[in-house]
C-alpha positions as CSV (number, residue, x, y, z in Angstrom):
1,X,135.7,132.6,17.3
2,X,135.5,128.7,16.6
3,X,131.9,129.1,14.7
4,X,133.7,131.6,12.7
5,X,136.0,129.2,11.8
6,X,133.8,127.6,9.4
7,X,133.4,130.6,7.5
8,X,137.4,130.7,6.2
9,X,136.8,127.1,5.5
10,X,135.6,128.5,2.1
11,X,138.6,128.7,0.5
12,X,141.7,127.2,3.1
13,X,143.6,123.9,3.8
14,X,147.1,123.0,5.4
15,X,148.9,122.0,1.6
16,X,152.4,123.5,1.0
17,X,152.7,126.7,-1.8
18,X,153.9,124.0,-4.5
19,X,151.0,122.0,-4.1
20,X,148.4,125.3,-4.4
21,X,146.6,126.0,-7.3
22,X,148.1,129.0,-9.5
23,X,146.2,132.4,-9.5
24,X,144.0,132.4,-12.0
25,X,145.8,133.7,-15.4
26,X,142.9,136.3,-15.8
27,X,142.9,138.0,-12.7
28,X,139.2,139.0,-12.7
29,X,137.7,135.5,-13.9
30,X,136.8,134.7,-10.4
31,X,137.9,137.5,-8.5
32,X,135.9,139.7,-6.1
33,X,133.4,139.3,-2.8
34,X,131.8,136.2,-2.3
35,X,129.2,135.1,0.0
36,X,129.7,132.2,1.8
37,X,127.8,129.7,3.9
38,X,129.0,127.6,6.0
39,X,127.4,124.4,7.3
40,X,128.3,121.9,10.0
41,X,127.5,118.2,9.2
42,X,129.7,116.4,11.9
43,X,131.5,117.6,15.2
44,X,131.6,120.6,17.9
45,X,131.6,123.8,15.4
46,X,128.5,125.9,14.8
47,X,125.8,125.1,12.7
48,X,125.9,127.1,9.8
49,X,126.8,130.7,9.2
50,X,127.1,133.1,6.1
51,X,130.6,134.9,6.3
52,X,132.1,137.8,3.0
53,X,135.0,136.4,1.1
54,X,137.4,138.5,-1.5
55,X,139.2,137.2,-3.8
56,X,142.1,138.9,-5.6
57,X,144.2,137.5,-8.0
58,X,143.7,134.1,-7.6
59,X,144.2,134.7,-4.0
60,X,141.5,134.2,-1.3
61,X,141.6,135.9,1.9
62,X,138.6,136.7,4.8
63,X,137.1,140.3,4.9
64,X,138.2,140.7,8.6
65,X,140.9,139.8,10.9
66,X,140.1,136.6,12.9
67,X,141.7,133.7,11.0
68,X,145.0,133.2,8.7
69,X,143.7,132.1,5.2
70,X,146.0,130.3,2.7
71,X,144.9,129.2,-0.6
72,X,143.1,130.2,-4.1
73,X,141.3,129.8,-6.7
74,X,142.8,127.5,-9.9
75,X,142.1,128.8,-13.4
76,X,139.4,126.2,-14.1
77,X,137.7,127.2,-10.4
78,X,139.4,124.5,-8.4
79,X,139.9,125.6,-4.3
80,X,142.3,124.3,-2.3
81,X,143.5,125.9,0.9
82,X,143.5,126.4,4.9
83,X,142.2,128.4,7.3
84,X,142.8,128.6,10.9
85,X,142.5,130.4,14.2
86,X,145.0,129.7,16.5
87,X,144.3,125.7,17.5
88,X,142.0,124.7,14.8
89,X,142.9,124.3,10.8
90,X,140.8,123.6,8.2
91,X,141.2,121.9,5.4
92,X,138.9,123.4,2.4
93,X,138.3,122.6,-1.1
94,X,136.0,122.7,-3.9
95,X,135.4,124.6,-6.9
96,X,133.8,128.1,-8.3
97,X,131.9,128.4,-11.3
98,X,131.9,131.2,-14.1
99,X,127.8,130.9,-13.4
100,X,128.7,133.0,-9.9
101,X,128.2,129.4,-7.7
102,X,130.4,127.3,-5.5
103,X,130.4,124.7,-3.7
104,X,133.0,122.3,-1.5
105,X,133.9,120.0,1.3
106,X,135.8,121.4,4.4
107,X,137.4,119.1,7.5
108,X,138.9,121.1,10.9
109,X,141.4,119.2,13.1
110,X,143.1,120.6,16.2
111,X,141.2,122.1,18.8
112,X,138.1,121.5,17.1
113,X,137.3,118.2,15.0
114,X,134.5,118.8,12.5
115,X,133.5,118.4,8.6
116,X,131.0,120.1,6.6
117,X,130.2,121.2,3.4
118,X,129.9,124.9,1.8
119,X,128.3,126.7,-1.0
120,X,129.1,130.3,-2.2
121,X,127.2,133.5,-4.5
122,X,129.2,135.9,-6.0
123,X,128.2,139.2,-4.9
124,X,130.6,142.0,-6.8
C-alpha cells in the first residue's frame, strides 16, 4: 500500500483548512478524472506508478479507498494538500493548467521518507 502512496501525492499535504486553497469559483474549470503519475526521485517508496484522480468542486479526492486525501485545486490551478495511509503523509503541491496538464513536487514523512515529483492528463 506504501507504493500507492505516491499516487494521492497528486493533490495532498498536511496544511490546516485555512491555509487550503478555495474551490475553484467555476466548479468545472478544473474538475473531473485526472491521470496521474507518480515518480520516486529519493527514498524507500516505489518507483513510479500511474494512479485516477477526481476532482469535484475544487475538491480532490482518490478514485478508491486506500488513503485519506485533503486538499484542492485553487482558481488559478494552484494544489496544495496531503495524503496519507496510516503512518506515512505526504505533502503535495503544484499546479493544473486549463491546457489539461499538471505538474508538482511531493515529500512523504512518517513511516516512509521519500520526495518526488508528479505530472498529470486530464482524462474527462
Amino acid at each position: 500500500m506504501t507504493s500507492r502512496l505516491a499516487l494521492a501525492l497528486f493533490l495532498i499535504g498536511t496544511i490546516p483548512a485555512a491555509a487550503a486553497p478555495r474551490p475553484s469559483a467555476l466548479p468545472d474549470r478544473f474538475d473531473g478524472t485526472w491521470s496521474v503519475e507518480i515518480i520516486t526521485e529519493t527514498g524507500g517508496c516505489d518507483r513510479a506508478y500511474r494512479y485516477p484522480v477526481r476532482i469535484e468542486h475544487g475538491r480532490a479526492r482518490f478514485i478508491g479507498t486506500a488513503f485519506v486525501v485533503e486538499g484542492g485545486v485553487a482558481r488559478n490551478g494552484a494544489i496544495r494538500g496531503s495524503i496519507s495511509n496510516g503512518a506515512t503523509t505526504a505533502d503535495v503541491r503544484g499546479r493544473l493548467g486549463l491546457d489539461g496538464f499538471g505538474a508538482g513536487t511531493w515529500v512523504a514523512s512518517g513511516a516512509l521518507a521519500c520526495r518526488g515529483y508528479w505530472n498529470a492528463e486530464r482524462r474527462g
